[in-house]
mmCIF file as gemmi writes it, N, C-alpha and C atoms, coordinates in Angstrom:
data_model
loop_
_atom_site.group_PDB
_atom_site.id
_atom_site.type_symbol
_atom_site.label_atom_id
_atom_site.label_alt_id
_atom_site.label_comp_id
_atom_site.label_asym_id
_atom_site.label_entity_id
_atom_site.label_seq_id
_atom_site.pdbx_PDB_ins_code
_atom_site.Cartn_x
_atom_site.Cartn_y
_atom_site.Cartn_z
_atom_site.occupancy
_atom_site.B_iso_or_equiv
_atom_site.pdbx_formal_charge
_atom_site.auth_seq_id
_atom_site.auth_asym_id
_atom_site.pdbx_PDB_model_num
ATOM 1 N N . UNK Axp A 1 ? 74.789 26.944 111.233 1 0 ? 1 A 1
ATOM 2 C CA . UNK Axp A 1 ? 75.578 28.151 111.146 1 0 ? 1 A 1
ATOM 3 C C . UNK Axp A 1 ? 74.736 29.254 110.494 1 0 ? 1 A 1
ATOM 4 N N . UNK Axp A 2 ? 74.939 30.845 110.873 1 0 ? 2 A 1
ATOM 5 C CA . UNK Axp A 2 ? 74.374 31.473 110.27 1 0 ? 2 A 1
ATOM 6 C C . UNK Axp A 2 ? 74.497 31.825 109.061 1 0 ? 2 A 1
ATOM 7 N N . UNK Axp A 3 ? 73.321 32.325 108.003 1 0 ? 3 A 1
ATOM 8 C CA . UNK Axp A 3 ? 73.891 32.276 106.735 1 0 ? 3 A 1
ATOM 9 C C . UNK Axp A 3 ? 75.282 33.655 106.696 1 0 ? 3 A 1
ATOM 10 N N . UNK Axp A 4 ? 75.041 34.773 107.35 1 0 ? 4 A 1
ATOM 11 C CA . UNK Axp A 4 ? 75.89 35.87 107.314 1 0 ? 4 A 1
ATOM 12 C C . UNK Axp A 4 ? 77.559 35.243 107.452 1 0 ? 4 A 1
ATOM 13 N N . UNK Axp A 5 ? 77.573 34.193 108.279 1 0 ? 5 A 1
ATOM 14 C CA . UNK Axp A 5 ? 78.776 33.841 108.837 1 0 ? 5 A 1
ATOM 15 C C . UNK Axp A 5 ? 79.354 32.328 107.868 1 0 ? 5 A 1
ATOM 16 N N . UNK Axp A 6 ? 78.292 31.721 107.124 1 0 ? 6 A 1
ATOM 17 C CA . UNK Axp A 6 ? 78.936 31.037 106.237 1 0 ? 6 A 1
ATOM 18 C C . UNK Axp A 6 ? 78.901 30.977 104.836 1 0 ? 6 A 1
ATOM 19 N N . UNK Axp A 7 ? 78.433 32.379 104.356 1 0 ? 7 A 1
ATOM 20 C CA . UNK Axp A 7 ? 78.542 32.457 102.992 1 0 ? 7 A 1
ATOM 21 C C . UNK Axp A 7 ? 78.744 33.625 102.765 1 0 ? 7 A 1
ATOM 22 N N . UNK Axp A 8 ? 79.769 35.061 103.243 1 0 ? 8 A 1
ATOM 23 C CA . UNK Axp A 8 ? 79.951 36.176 103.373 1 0 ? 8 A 1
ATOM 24 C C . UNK Axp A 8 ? 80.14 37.108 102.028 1 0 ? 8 A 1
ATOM 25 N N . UNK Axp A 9 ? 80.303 36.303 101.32 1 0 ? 9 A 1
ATOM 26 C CA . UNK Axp A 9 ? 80.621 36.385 99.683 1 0 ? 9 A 1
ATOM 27 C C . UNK Axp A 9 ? 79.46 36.383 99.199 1 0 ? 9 A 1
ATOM 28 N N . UNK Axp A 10 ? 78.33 35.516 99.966 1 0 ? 10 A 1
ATOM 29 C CA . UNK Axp A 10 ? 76.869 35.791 98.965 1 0 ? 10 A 1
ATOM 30 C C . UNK Axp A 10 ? 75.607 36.709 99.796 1 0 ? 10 A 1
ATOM 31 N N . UNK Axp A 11 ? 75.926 36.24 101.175 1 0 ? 11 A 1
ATOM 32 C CA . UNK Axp A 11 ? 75 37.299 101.661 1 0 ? 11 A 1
ATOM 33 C C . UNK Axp A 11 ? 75.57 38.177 102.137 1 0 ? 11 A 1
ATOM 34 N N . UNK Axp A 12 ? 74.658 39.565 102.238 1 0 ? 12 A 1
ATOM 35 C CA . UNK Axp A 12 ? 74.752 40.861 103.206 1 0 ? 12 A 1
ATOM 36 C C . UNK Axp A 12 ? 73.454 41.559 103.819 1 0 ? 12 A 1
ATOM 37 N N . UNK Axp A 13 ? 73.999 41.969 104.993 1 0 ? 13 A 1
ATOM 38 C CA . UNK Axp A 13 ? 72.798 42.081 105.541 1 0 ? 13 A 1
ATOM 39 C C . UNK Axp A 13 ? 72.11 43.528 105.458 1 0 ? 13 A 1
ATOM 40 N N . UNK Axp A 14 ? 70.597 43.633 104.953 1 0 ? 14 A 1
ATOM 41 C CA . UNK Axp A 14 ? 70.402 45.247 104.816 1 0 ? 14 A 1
ATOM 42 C C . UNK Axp A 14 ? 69.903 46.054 105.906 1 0 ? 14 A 1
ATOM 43 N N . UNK Axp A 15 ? 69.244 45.394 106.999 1 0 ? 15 A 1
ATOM 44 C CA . UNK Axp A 15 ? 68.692 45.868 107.858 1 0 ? 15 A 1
ATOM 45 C C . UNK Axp A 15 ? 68.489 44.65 108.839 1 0 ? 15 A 1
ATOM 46 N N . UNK Axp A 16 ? 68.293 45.176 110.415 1 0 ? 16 A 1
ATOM 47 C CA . UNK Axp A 16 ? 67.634 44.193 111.056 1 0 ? 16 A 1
ATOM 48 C C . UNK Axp A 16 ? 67.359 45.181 112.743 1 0 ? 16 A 1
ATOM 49 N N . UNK Axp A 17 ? 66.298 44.352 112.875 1 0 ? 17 A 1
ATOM 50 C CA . UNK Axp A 17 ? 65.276 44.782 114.545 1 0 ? 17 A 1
ATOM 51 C C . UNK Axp A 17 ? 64.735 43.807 115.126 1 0 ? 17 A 1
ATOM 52 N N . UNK Axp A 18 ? 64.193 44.379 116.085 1 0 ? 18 A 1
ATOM 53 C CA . UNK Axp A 18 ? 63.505 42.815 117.023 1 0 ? 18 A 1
ATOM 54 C C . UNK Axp A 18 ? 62.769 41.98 116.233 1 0 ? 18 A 1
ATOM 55 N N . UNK Axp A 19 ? 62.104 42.211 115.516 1 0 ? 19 A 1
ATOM 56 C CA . UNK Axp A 19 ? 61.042 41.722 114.514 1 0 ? 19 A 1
ATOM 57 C C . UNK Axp A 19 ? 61.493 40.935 113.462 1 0 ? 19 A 1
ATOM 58 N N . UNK Axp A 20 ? 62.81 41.572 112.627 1 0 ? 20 A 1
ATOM 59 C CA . UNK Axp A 20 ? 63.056 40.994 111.339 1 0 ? 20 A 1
ATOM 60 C C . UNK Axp A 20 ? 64.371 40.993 110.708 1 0 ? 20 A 1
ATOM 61 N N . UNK Axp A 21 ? 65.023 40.06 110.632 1 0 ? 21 A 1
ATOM 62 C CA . UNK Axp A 21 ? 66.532 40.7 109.415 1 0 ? 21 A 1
ATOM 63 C C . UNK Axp A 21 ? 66.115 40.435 108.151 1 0 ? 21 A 1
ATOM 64 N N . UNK Axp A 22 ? 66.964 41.677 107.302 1 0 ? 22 A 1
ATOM 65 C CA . UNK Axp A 22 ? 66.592 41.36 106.12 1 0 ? 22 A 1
ATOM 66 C C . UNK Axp A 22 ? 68.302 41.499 104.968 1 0 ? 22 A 1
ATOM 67 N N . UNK Axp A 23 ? 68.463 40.165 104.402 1 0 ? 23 A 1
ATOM 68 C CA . UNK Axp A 23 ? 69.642 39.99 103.91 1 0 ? 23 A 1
ATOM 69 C C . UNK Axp A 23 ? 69.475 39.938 102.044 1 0 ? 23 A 1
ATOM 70 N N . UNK Axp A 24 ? 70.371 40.275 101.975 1 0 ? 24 A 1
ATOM 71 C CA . UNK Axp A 24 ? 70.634 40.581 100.444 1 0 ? 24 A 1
ATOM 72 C C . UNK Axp A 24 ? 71.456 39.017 99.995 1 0 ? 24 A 1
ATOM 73 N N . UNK Axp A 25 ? 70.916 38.566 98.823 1 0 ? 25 A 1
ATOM 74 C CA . UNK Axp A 25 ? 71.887 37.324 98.537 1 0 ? 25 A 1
ATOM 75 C C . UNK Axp A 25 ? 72.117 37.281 96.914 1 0 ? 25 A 1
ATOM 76 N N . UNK Axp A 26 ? 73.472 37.596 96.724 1 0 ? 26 A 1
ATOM 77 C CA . UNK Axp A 26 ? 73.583 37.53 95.332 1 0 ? 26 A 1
ATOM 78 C C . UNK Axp A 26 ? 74.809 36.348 94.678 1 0 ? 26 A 1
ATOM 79 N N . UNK Axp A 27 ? 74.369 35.614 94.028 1 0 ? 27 A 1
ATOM 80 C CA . UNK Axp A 27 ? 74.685 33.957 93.705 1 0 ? 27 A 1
ATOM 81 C C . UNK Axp A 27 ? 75.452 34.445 91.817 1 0 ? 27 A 1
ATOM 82 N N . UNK Axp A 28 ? 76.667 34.414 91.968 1 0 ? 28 A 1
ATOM 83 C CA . UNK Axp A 28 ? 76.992 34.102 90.48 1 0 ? 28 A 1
ATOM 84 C C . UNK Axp A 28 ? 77.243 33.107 90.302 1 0 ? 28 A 1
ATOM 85 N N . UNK Axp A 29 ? 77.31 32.736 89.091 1 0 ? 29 A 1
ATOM 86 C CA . UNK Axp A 29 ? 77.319 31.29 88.625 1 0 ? 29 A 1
ATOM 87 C C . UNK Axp A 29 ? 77.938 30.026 89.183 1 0 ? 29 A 1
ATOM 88 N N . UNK Axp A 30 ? 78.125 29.177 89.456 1 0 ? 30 A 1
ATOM 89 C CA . UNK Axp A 30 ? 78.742 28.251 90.558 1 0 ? 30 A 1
ATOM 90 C C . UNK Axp A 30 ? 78.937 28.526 91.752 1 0 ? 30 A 1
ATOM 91 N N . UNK Axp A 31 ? 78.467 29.76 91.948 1 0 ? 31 A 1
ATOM 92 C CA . UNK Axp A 31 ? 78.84 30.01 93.724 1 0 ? 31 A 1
ATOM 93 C C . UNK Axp A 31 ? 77.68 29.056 94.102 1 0 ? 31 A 1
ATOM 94 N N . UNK Axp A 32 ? 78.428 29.117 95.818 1 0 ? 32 A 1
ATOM 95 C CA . UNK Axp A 32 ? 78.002 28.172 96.413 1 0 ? 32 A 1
ATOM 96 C C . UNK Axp A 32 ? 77.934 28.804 98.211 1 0 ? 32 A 1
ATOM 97 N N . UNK Axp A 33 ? 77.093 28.443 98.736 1 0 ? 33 A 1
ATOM 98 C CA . UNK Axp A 33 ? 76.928 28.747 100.08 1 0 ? 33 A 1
ATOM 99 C C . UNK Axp A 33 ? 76.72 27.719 100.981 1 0 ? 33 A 1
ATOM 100 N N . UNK Axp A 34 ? 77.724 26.792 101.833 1 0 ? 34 A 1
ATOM 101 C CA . UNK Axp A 34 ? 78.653 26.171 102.549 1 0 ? 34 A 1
ATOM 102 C C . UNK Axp A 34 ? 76.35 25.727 103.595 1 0 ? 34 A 1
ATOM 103 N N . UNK Axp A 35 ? 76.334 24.791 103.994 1 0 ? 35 A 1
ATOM 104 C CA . UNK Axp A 35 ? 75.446 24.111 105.27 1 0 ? 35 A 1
ATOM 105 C C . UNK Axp A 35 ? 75.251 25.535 106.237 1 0 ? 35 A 1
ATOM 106 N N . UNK Axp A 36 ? 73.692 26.004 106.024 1 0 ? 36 A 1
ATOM 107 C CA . UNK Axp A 36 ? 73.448 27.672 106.865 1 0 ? 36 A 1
ATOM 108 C C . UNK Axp A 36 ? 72.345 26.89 107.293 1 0 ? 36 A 1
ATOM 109 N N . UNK Axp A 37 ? 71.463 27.979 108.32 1 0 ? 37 A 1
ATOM 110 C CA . UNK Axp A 37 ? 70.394 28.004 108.678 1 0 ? 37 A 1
ATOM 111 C C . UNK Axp A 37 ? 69.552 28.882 108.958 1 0 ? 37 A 1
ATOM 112 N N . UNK Axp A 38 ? 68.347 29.363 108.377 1 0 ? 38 A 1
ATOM 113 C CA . UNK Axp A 38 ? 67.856 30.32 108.691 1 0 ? 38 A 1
ATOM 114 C C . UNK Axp A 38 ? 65.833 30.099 109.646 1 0 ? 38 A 1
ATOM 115 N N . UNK Axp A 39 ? 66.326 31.258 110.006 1 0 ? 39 A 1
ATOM 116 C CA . UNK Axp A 39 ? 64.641 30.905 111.09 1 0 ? 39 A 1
ATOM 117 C C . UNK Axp A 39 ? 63.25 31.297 109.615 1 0 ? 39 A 1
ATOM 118 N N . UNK Axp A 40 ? 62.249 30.899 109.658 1 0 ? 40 A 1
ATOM 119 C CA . UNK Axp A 40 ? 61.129 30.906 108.997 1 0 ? 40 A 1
ATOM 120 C C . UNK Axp A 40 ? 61.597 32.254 107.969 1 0 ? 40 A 1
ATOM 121 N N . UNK Axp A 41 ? 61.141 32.571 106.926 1 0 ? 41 A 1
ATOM 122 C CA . UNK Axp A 41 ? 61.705 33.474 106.158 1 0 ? 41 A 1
ATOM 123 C C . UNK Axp A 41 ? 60.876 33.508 105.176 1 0 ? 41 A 1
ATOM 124 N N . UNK Axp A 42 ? 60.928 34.734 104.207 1 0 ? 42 A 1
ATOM 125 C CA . UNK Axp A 42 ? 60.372 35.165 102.874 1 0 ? 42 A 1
ATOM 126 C C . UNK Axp A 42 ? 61.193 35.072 102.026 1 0 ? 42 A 1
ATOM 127 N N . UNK Axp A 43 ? 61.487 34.851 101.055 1 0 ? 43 A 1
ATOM 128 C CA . UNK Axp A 43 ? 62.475 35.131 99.858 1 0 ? 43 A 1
ATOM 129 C C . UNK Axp A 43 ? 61.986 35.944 98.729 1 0 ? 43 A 1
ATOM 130 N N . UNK Axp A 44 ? 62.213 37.027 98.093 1 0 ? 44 A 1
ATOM 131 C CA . UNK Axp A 44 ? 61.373 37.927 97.352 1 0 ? 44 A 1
ATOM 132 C C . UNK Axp A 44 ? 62.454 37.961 95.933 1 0 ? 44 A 1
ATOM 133 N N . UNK Axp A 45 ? 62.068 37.297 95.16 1 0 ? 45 A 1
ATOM 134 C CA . UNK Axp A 45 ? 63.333 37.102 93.837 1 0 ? 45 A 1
ATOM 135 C C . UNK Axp A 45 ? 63.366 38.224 93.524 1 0 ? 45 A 1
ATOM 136 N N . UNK Axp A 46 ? 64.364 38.736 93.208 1 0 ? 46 A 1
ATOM 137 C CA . UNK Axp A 46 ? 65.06 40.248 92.12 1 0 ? 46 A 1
ATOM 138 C C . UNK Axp A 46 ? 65.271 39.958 90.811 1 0 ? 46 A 1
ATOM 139 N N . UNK Axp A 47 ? 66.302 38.779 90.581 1 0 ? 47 A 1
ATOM 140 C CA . UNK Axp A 47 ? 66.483 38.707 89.097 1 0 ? 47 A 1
ATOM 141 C C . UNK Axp A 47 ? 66.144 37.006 88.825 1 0 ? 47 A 1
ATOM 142 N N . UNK Axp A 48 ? 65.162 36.296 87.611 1 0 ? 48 A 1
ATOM 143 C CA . UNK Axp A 48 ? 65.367 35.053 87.257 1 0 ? 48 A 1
ATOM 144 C C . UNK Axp A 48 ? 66.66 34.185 87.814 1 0 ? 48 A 1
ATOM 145 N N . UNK Axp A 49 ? 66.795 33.353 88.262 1 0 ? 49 A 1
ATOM 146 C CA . UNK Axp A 49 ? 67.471 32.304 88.722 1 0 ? 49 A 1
ATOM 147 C C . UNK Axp A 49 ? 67.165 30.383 88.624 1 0 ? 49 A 1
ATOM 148 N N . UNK Axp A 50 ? 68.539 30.225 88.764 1 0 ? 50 A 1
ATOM 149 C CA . UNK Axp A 50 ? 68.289 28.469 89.011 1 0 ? 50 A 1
ATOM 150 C C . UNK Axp A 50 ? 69.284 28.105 89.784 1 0 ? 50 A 1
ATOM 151 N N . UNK Axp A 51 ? 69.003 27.203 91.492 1 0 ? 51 A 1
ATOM 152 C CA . UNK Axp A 51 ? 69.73 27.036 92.316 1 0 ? 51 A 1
ATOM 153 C C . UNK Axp A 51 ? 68.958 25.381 92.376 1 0 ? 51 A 1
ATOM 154 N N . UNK Axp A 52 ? 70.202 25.252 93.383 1 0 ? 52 A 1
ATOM 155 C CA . UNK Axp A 52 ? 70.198 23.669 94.236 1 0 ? 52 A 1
ATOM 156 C C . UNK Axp A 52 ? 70.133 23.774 95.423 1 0 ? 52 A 1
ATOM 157 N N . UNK Axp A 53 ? 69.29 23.2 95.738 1 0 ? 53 A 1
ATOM 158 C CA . UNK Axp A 53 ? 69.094 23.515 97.396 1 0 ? 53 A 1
ATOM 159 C C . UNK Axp A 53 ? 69.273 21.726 97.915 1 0 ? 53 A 1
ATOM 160 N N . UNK Axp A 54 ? 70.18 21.869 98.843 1 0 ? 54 A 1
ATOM 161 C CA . UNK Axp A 54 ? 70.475 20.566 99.539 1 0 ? 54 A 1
ATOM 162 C C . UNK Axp A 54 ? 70.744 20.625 101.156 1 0 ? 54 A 1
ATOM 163 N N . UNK Axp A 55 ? 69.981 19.751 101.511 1 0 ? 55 A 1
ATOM 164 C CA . UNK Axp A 55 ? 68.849 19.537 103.035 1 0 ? 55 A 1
ATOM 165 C C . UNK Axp A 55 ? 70.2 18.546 103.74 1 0 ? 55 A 1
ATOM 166 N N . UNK Axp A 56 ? 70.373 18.496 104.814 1 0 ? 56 A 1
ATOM 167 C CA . UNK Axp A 56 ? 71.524 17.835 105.701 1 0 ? 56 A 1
ATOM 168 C C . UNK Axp A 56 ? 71.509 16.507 105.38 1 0 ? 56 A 1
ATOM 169 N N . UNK Axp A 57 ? 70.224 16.238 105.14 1 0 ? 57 A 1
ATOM 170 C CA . UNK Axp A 57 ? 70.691 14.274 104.932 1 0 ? 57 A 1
ATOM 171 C C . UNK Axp A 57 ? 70.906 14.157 103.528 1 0 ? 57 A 1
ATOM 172 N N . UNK Axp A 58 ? 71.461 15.148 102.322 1 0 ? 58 A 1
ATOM 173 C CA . UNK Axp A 58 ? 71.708 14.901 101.099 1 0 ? 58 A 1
ATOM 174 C C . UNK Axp A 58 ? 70.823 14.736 100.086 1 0 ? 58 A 1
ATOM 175 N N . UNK Axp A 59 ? 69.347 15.742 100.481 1 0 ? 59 A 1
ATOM 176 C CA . UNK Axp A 59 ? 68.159 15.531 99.882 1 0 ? 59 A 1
ATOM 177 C C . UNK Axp A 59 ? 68.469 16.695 98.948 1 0 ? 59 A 1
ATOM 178 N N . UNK Axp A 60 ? 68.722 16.704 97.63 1 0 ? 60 A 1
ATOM 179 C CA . UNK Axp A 60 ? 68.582 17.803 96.962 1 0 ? 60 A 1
ATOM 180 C C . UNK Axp A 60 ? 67.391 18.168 95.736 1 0 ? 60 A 1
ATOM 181 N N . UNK Axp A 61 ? 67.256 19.502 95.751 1 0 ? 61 A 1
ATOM 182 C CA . UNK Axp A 61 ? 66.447 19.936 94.828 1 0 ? 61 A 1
ATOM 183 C C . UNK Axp A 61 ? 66.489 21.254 93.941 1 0 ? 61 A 1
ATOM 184 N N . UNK Axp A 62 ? 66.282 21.143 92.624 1 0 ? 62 A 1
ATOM 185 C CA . UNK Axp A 62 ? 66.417 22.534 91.519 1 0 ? 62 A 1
ATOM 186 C C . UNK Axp A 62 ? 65.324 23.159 91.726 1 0 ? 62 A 1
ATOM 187 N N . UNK Axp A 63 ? 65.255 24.364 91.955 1 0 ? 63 A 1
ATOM 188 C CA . UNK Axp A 63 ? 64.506 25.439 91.922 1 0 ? 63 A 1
ATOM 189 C C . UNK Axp A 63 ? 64.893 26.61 90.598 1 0 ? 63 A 1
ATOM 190 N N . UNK Axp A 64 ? 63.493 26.718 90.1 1 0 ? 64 A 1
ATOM 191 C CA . UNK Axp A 64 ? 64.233 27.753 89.231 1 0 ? 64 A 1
ATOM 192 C C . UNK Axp A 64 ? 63.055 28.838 89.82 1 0 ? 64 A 1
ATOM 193 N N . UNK Axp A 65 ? 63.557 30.092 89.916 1 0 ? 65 A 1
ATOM 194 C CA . UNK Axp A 65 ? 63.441 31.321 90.397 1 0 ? 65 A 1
ATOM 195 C C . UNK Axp A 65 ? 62.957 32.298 89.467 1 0 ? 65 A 1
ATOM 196 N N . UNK Axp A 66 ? 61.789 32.957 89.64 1 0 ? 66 A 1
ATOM 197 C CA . UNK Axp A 66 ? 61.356 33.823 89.053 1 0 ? 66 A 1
ATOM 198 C C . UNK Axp A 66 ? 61.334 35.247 89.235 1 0 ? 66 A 1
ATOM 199 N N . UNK Axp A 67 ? 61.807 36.86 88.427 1 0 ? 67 A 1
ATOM 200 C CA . UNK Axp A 67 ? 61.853 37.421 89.396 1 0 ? 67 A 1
ATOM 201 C C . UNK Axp A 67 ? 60.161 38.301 89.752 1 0 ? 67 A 1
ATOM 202 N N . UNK Axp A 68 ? 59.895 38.95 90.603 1 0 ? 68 A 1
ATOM 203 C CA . UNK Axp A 68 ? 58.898 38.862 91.22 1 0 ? 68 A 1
ATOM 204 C C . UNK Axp A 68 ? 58.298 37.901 91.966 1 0 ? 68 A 1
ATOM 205 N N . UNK Axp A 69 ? 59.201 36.759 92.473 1 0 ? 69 A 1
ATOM 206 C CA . UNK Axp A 69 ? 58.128 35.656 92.999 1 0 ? 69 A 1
ATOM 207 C C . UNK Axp A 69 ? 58.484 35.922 94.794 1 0 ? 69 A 1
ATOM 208 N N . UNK Axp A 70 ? 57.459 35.623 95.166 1 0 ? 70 A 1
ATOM 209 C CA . UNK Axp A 70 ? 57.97 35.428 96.943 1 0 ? 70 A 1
ATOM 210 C C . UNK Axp A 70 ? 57.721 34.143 97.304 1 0 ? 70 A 1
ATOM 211 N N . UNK Axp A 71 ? 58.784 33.611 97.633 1 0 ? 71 A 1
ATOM 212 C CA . UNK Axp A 71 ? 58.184 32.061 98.481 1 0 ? 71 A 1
ATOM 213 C C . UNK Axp A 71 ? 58.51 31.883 99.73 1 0 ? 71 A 1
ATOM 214 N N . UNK Axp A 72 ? 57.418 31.236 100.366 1 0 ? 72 A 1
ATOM 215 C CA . UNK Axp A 72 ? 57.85 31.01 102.189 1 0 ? 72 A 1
ATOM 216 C C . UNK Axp A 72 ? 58.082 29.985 102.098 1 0 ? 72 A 1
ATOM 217 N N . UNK Axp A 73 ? 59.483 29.693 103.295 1 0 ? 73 A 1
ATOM 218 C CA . UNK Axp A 73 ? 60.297 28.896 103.314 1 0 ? 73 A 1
ATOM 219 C C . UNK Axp A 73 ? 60.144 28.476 105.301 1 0 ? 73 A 1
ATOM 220 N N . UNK Axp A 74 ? 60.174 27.108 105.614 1 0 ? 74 A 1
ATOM 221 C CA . UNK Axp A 74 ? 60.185 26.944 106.866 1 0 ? 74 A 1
ATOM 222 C C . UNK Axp A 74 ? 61.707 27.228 107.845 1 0 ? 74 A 1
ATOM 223 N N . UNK Axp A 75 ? 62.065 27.033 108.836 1 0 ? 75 A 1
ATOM 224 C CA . UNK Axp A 75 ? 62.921 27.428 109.302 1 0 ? 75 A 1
ATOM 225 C C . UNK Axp A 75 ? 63.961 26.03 109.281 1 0 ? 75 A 1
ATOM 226 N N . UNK Axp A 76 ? 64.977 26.191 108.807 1 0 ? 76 A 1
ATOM 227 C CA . UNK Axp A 76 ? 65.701 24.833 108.651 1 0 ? 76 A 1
ATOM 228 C C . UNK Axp A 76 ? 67.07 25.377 108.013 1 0 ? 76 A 1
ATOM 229 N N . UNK Axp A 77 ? 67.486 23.985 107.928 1 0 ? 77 A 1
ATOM 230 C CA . UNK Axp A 77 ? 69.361 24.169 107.106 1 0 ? 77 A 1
ATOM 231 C C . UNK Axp A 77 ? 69.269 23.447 105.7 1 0 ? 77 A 1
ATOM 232 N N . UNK Axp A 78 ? 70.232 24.139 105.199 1 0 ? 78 A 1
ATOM 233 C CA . UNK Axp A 78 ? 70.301 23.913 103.552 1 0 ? 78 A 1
ATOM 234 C C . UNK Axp A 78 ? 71.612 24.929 103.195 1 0 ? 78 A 1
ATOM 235 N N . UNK Axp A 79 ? 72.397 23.679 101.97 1 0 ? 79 A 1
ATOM 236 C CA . UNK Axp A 79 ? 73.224 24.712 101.153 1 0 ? 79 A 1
ATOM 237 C C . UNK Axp A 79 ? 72.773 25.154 100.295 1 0 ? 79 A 1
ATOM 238 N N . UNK Axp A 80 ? 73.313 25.974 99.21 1 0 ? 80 A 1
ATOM 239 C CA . UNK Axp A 80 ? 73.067 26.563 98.082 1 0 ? 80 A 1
ATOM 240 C C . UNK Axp A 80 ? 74.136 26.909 97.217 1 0 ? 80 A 1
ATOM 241 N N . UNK Axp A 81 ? 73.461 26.453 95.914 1 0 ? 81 A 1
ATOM 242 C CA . UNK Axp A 81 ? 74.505 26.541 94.85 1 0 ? 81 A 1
ATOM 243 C C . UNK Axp A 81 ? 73.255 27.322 93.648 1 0 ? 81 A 1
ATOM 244 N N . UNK Axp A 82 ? 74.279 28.485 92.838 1 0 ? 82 A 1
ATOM 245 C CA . UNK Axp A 82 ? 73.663 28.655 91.765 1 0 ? 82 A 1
ATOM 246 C C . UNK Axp A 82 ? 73.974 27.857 90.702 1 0 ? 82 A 1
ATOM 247 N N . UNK Axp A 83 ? 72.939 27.528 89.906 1 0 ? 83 A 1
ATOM 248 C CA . UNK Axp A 83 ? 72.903 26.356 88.996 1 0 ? 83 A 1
ATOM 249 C C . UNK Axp A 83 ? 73.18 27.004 87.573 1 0 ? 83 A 1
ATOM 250 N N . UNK Axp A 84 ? 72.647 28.209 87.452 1 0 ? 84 A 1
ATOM 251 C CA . UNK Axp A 84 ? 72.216 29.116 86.59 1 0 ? 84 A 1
ATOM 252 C C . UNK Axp A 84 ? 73.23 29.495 85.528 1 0 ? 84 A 1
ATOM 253 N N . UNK Axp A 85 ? 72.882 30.32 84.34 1 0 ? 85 A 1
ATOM 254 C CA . UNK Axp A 85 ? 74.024 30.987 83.892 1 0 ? 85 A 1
ATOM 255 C C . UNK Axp A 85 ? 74.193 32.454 84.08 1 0 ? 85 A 1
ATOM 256 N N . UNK Axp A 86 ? 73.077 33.228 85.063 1 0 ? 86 A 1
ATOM 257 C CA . UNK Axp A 86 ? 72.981 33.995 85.171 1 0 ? 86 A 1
ATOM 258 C C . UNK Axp A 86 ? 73.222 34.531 86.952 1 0 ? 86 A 1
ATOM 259 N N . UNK Axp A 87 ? 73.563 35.76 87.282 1 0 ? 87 A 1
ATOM 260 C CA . UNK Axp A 87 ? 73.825 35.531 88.693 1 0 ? 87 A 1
ATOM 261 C C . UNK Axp A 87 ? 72.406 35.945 89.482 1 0 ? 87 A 1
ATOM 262 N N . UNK Axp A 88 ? 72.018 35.132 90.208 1 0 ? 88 A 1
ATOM 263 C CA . UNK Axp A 88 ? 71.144 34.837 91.429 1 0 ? 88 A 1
ATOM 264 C C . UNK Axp A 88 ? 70.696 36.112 92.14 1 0 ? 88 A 1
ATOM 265 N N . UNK Axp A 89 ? 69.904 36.816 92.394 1 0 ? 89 A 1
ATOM 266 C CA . UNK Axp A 89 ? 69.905 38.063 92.948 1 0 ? 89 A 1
ATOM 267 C C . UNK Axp A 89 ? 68.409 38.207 93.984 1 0 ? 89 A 1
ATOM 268 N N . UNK Axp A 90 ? 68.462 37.893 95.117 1 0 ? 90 A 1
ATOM 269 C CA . UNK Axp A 90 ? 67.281 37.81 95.983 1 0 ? 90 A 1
ATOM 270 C C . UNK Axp A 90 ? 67.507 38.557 97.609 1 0 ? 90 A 1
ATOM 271 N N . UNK Axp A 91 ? 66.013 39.241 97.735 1 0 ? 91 A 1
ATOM 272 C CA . UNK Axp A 91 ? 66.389 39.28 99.221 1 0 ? 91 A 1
ATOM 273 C C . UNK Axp A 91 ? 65.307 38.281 99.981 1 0 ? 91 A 1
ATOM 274 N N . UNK Axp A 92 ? 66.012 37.98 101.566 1 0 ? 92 A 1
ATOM 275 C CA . UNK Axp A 92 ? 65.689 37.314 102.455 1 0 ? 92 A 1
ATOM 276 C C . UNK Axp A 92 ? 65.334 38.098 103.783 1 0 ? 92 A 1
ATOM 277 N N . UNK Axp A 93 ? 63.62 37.986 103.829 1 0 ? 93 A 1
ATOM 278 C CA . UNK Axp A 93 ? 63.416 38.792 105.294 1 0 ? 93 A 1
ATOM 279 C C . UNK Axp A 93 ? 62.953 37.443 106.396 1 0 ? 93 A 1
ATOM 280 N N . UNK Axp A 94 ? 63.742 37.285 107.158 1 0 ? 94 A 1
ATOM 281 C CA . UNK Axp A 94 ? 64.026 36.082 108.258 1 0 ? 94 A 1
ATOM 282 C C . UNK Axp A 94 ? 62.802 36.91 109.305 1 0 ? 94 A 1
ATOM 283 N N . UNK Axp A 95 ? 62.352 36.267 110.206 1 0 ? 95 A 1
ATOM 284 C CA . UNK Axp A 95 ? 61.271 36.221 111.156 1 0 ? 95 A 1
ATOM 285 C C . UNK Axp A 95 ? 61.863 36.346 112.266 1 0 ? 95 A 1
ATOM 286 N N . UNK Axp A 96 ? 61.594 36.587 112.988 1 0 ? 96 A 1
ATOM 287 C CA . UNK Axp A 96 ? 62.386 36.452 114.671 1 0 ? 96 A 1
ATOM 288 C C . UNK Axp A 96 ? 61.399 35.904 115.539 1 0 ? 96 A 1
């Protein structure tokens, strides 16, 4: 599922063209974003964070988030939960 369409509460989208969407994702504390999928992507942190990222066969993992960091991410499905006590604040520029 797309992330726009199953977590509408955490993402929004800021722009998008043939080339690229680029979504806004902001995570307060226990939120949670429902099994998404996104194509190859950047993630560019805004504010410090700590999430759970969990993979379809129940593989999970803590990430803690720095802000200034960019990490590339492959194209796949995963939920998300903020772990944090602080709210989650990142954008996502997806690949086409």
């Amino acid at each position: 599922m797309d992330a726009l369409k199953a977590a509408p509460d955490v993402y929004s989208l800021i722009m998008e063209n043939e080339r690229v969407r680029v979504l806004r994702i902001k995570f307060k504390p226990g939120q949670k974003a429902v099994m998404h999928s996104h194509p190859n992507h950047v993630i560019c942190v805004i504010k410090d964070g700590k999430v759970k990222i969990t993979l379809p066969d129940g593989k999970a993992s803590e990430v803690t988030l720095k802000a200034g960091q960019a990490i590339w991410m492959q194209a796949g499905q995963h939920s998300a939960e903020n772990i944090g006590r602080t709210e989650a604040d990142n954008i996502v520029v997806e690949l086409k």
